[in-house]
N, C-alpha and C positions, 0 to 999 in steps of 0.2 A: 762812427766806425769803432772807435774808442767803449763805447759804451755798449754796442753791441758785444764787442771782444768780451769785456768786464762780464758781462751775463753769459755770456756763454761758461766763462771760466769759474764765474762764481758757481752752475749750474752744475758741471763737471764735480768741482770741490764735495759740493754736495749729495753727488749719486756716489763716490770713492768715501767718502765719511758713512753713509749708510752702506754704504757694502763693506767697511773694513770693523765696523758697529757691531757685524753679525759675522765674524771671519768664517768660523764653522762651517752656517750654511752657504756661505758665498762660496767659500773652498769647493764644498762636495757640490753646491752647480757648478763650476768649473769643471770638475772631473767629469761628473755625467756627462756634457755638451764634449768635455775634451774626447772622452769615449765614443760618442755617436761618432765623431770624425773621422778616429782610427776607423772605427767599425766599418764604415763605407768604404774611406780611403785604402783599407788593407783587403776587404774581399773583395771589389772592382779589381784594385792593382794587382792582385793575385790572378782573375781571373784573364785580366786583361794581357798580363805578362804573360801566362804559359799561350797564350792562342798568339801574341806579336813574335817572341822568340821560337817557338814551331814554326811559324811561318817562314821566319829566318833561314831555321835549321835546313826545310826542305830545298827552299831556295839557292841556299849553299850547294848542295849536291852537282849543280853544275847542268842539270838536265832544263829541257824550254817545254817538255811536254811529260803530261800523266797520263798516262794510261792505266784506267781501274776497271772494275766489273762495274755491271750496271747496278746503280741505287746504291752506291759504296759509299762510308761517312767521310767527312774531308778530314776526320782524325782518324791515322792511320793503324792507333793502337785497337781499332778495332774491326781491321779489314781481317777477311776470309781469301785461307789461299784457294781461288777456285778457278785461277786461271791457266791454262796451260802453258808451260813454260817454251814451248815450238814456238808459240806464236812468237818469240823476242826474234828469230828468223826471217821471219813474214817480215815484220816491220823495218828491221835492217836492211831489206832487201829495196825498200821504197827508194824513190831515189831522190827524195829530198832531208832522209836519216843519214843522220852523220855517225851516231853509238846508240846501242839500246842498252841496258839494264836489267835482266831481272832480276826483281828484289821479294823477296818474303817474308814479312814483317810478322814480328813476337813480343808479346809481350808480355813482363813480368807480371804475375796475376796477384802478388801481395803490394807492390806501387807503380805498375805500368809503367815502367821503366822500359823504352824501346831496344828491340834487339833487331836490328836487321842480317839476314840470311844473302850474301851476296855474292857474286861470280868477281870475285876481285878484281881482274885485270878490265872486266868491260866494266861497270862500277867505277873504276880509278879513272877510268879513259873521260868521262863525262866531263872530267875538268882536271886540272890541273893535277888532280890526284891528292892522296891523303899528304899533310903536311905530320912527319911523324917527330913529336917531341923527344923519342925514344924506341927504341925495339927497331923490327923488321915487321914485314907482312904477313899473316897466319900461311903456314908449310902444311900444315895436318887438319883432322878433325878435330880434332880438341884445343885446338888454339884459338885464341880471340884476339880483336883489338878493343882498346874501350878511347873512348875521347878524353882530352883533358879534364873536366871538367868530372864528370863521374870519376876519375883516377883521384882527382884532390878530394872529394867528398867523403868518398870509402878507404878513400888511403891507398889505392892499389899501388903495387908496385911489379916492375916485370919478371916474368917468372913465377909469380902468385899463384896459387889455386883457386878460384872462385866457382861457387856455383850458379849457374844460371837455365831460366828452364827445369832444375831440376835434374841437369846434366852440368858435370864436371868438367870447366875449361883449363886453359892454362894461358894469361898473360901474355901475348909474345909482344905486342907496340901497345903504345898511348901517341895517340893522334889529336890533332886539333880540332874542338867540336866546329859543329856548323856543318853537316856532312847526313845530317837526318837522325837520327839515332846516338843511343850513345854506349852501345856494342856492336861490333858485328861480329860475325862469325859465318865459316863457310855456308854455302847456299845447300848443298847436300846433305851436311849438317843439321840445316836448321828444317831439311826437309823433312829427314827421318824421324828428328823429334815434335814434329806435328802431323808427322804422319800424311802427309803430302807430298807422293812423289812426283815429281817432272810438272807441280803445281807450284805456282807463284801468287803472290797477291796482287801486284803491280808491276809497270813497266815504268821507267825513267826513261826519256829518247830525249837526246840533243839532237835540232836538225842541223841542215846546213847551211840558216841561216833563214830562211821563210820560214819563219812557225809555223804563221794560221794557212800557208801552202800546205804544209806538212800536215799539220793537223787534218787538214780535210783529207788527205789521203790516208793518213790512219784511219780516220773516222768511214772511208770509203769501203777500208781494207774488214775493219769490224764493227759495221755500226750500231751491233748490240754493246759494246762496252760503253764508260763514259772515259770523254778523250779531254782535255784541261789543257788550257795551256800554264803555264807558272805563271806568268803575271795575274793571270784569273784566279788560282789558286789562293796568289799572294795577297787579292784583294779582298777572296773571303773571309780569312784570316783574322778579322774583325770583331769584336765582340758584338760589336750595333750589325755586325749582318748574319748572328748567327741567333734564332729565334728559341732554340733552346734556352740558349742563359739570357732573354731577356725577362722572364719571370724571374728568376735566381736576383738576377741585378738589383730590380724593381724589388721585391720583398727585404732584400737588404736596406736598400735606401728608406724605405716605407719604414721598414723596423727601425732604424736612427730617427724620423721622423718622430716617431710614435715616444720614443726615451725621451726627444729634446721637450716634445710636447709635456709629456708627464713629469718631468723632472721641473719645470718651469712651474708649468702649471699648481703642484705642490708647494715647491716654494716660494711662489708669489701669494699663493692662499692661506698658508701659514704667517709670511710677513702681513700681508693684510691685516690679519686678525690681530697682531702683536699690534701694531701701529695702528690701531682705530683710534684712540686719543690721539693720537701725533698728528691725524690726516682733518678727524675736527678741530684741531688747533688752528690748521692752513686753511682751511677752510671759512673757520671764522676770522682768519687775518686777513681774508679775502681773494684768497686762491682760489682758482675758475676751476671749474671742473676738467676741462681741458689741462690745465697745469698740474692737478693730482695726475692724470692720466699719462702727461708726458714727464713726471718725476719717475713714475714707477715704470713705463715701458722706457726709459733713459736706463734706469739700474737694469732692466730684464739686457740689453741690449749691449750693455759695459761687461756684464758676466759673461754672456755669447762671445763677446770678441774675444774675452781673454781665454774662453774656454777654445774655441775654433783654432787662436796660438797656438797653444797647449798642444792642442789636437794636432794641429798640422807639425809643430815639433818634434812629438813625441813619434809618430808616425813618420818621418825619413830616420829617426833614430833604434824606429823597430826594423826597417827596412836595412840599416845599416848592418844591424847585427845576424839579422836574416841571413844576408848575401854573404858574411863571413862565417859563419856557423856552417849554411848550405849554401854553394855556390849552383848546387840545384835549382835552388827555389828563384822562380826570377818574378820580382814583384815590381808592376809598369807605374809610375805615381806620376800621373801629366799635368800639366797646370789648370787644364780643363776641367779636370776630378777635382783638386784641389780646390776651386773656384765653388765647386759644384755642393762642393762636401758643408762648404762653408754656410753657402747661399742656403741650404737645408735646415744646418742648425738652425740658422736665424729664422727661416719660416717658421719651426716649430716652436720656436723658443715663442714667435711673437704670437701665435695661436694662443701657446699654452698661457700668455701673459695677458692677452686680451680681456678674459670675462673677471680674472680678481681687478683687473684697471677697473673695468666698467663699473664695479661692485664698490670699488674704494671713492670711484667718483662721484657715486649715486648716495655716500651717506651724509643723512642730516647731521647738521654740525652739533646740533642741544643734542641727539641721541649718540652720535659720536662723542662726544666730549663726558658724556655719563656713561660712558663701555667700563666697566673694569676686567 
């Protein structure tokens, strides 16, 4: 047991002395491998964050059912108002709707920044109603609310001017996000400036308690639209269930792949080269091929770890600064990525270390030992 311990520890010793021999390039592999981590770990968690906290957002609203037009995307910055605003009548009238909604959704076309267009009092009625930090409820056309969260980002303050749309609001609350959006503004309002009258883009319904009752009777009442219930919603919500970014996903991870690979790969065939007398010295002292091979995939594997650290450190540290700078930007980092991010390096790292092993195991120790 003893003597196992002793070789292991000695063997350790010995990958930390050749890696700290060459700090340079031990360093800039660290960085490379630490990079490929970020690079996964922060466009995944980007991507992942804005589709978990949207899904949030909608859910907050208070509503158990969607109603949209047919083939509409389940991101809302990109619905068309094409539906008639009567029908929120129709659907109130069911007698398993408790509120309907309707809502007309906008958005900022320099960073899709959502603006919802809303009938306040039925809107508020969904749930418990907006929690305001501050202000009162919009009285006119040109008043807005914004959520907290876009108010700390831009600095709003009540009373403010801002423009949005391209139309001139004015400040009157800041409310707590989680409510869909992070504007609203009158529904008449938001009509005019898209030129959409008595058009809506969706309906929010609370029923009275039988969703998938409910739902079937919406779905009765129009069964050209598409009728959702929010938990179904919320499940989409997912980045594994939305096929769009699973290429986006995949080309990112492929691309860290490809860095750990190359960055390994270089510097294991450069060390090779430096070390050919060193590797026919072991070799003539009677080191198995298998032992050059686990010397040098030991060091390929010492730098991954410390670089994957690195990575994973540095990465809740950009995350950190992220969320204080933008309390917009909401970046999702699960242990799963983290795992995942890591488990990548190391594949690539051991690819890219594979063929200089092969190459440093395969030399004769007389033509090794005459390299200069």
């Amino acid at each position: 047991m003893n003597e196992t311990f002793d070789g292991t520890f000695s063997l350790l010793q010995m990958l930390w002395g050749n890696i700290v021999s060459r700090r340079l390039r031990s360093f800039l592999s660290v960085i490379a491998i630490a990079i490929q981590v970020i690079l996964v770990l922060l466009i995944v968690g980007f991507t992942s964050g804005i589709i978990s906290e949207w899904g949030k957002r909608v859910e907050g609203v208070g509503a158990d059912i969607l109603v949209q037009p047919p083939n509409s995307s389940i991101f809302f910055a990109f619905s068309s108002a094409v539906m008639q605003e009567s029908l929120a009548d129709k659907i109130a009238a069911l007698p398993g709707v408790d509120e309907v909604a309707p809502t007309l959704i906008l958005a900022e076309p320099k960073n899709l920044t959502l603006v919802y267009g809303i009938d306040y009092k039925r809107f508020n009625a969904l749930s418990r109603g907006f929690l305001f930090r501050s202000g009162r409820p919009f009285e006119s056309s040109d008043e807005a609310l914004a959520d907290d969260i876009i108010a700390q980002t831009k600095h709003l303050k009540l009373g403010q001017q801002i423009t949005l749309l391209n139309h001139s609001f004015t400040i009157c609350g800041i409310v707590a996000h989680g409510k869909g959006a992070r504007y609203f503004i009158p529904l008449k309002t938001a009509q005019g400036i898209a030129g959409a009258e008595k058009r809506v883009s969706m309906f929010y319904v609370r029923s009275k308690g039988d969703t998938e009752g409910t739902r079937a009777q919406i779905v009765n009442l129009t069964p050209q639209d598409r009728v959702r219930s929010m938990s179904e919603y919320v499940t989409l919500m997912s980045s594994s269930n939305l096929p769009q970014l699973r290429p986006f996903t995949r080309t990112m991870v492929g691309l860290g792949i490809v860095i750990s690979f190359l960055v390994v790969l270089l510097n294991m065939h450069t060390m090779v080269m430096e070390r050919t007398r060193e590797i026919g010295i072991l070799k003539a002292l009677g080191l198995s091929r298998m032992g050059i091979m686990r010397m040098l995939l030991g060091e390929t594997l010492l730098l991954t770890i410390l670089g994957c650290a690195l990575g994973i450190v540095l990465t809740f540290a950009f995350q950190a600064v992220l969320k204080e700078t933008n309390p917009s930007l909401m970046i999702l980092i699960t242990p799963r990525w983290v795992l995942s991010a890591a488990l990548l390096a190391l594949a690539g790292a051991a690819i890219g270390a594979m063929y200089p092993a092969l190459r440093a195991a395969s030399y004769d120790p007389v033509v090794a030992l005459a390299y200069e």
